[in-house]
N, C-alpha and C positions, 0 to 999 in steps of 0.2 A: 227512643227516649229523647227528651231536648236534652239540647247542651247548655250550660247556664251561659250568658251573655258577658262579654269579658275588654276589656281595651288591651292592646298588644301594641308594646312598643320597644325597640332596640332591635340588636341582636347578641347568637351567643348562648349561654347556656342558659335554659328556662329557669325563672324565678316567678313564683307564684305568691297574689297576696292576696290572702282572704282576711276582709273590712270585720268589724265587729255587727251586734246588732244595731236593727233600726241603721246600719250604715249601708256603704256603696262604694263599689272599687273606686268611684270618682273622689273618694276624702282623701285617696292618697296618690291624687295625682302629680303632687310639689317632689314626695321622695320617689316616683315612679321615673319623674323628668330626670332625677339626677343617678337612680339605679342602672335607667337603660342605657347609662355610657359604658357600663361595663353587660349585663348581661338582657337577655329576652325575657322584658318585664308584662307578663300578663296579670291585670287589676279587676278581680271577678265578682262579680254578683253572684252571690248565691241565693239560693231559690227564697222568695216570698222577699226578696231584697231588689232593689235596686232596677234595672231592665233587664231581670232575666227572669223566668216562668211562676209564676201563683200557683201553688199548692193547700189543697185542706191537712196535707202531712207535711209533719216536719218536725224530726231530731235528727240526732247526731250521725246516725248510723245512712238516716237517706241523705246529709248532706255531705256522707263523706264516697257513696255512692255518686253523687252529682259529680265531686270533682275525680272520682274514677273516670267516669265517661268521657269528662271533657279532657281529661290526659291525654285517655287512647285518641278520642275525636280530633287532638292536636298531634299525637302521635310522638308525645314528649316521654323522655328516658330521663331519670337520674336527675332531677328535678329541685333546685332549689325551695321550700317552701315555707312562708313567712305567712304566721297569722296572729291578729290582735282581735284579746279577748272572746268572742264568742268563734269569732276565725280562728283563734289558738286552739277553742277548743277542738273545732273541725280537722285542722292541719294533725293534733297530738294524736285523734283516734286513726286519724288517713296514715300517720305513721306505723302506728301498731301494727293495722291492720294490712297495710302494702306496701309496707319496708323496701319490696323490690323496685320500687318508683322514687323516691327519694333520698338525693346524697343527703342531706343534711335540709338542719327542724330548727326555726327559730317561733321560739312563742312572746310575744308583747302583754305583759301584763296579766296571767292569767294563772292558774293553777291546774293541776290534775282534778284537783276535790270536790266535792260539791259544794255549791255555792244555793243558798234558799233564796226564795224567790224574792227578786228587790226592785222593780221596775212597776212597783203599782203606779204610781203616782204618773208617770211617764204613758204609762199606756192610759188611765183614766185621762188625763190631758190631752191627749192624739185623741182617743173616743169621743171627747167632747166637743168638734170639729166636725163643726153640720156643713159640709160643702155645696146643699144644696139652701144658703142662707149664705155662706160666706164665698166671696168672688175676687179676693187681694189678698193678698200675700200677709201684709201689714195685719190683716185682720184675724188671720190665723192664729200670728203672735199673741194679738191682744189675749185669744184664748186661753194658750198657753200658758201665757204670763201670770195667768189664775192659777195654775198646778205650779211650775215650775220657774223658780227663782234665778235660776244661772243663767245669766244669757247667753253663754257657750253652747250648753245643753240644746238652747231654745235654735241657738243659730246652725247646729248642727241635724237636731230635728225637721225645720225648713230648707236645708238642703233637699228634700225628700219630697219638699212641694212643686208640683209641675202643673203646667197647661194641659188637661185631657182633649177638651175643646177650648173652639174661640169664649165661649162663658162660663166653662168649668173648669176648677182647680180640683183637685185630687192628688194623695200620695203615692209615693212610687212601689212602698213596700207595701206587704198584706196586712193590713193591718187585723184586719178579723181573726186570720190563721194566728197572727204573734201574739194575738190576746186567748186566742185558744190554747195555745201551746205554749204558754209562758213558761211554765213549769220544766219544759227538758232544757232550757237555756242554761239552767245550773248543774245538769247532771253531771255526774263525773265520768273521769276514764275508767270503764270495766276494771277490777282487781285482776292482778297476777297480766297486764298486760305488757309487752317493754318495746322499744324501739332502742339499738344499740346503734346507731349510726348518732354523727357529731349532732350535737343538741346545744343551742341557746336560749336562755330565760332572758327578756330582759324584763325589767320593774321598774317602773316611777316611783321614786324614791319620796313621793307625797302620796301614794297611793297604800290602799293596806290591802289589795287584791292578792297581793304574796306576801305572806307570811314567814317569818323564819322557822316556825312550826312546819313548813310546807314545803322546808327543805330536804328532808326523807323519806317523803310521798315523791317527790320530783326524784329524787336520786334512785329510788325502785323501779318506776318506772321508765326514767331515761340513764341509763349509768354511765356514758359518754356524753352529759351536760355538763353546764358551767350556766351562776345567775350572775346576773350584771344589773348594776341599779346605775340607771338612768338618775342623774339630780336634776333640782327642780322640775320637778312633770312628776304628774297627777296618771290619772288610768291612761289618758288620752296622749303617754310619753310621746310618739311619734309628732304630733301637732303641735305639743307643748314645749317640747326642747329638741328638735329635729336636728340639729346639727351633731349633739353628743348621741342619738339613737342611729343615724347615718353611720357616723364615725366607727361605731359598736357593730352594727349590722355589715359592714365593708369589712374591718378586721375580721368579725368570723368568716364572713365566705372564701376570704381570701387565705384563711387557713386550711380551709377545706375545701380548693379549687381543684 
């Protein structure tokens, strides 16, 4: 089996972060700098992401297989684990299902529930991105900039752009597989599932990704959490207000050290 492709930095007890979609352990290398003074921060690619392996499959259940493998391949016990949005989803099912791997679950912005599909426009915009017509970076954008209005969006997107060759540009993720499988990116956590080890929620307190509706759906299935709302920050809390999500993410582990 591959192992997904990962950056490893510190030492100390492992803390694992799984990126959201269309992302790449590389978004969070600013809180990975300041995690690794306390513990062994690995920043993973998950499959059809980032530099680790293209798949025509892909939901929950094989991404949460991926970071099985790469546990054992690391040879990691008791495992901190930190995921935002589609990564929360990964981390919440990897709890369920391998509770014996995992002290403690932090999720960034995400819910147990299902979510319908909302990333047309995002994916039609990436589709429309003829790399064999476009050669700069700058010219990407311009495409972009026809779907997608935020230039956060846009500039978090083009993280994704790379040099294949000396005259070809190309993205890092799969794009063909995410527009196949758009659809499980919302699925929810199986019913009647629970992980009882320490759990944190956190939420961008500009975001409506958690709900207070979504507060006894979370307490079912984690009943040793706690939500914490992130102020000013949006989904993307982590980038948006990183010193108050820092500050949050350090008190809990250090509750649960």
């Amino acid at each position: 089996m591959e192992i997904l492709h990962s950056r490893i930095q510190g030492e100390g007890q492992a803390l694992l972060i799984l990126h959201g979609y269309f992302g790449m352990g590389d978004n969070w290398k600013s809180q990975a700098n300041k995690l690794s003074e306390h513990f062994e921060v690995h920043c993973i690619d998950q499959r059809n992401h980032g530099r680790s392996f293209h798949s025509d499959d892909f939901d929950y259940e094989l991404l949460v297989e991926d970071l099985r493998a790469y546990i054992e391949h690391h040879e990691l016990t008791n495992v901190y684990l930190l995921g935002h949005s589609m990564g929360g989803k990964t981390a919440m099912l990897f709890a369920v299902n391998h509770p014996e791997f995992v002290k403690a679950l932090m999720v960034a912005d995400i819910a147990p529930k299902n979510y319908p599909p909302h990333h047309h426009e995002i994916l039609d915009a990436l589709n429309a991105v003829d790399f064999s017509k476009i050669t700069l970076r700058n010219e990407v954008d311009d495409v972009l900039k026809q779907y997608i209005n935020e230039e956060g969006v846009r500039q978090f997107l083009l993280k994704n752009v790379y040099r294949k060759t000396k005259t070809e540009l190309a993205f890092r993720f799969n794009l063909e597989s995410l527009t196949e499988n758009n659809n499980e990116v919302g699925e929810p956590l199986p019913a009647f599932t629970e992980f009882e080890g320490p759990t944190l929620f956190l939420k961008g307190g500009n975001s409506g990704y958690i709900s207070s509706d979504d507060e006894g759906l979370i307490a079912a299935h984690f009943p040793n959490s706690k939500i914490v709302t992130v102020k000013n920050a949006g989904h993307w809390l982590h980038a948006e207000n990183p010193t108050d999500f820092l500050k949050e993410v350090l008190q809990f582990l250090s509750e649960n050290s």
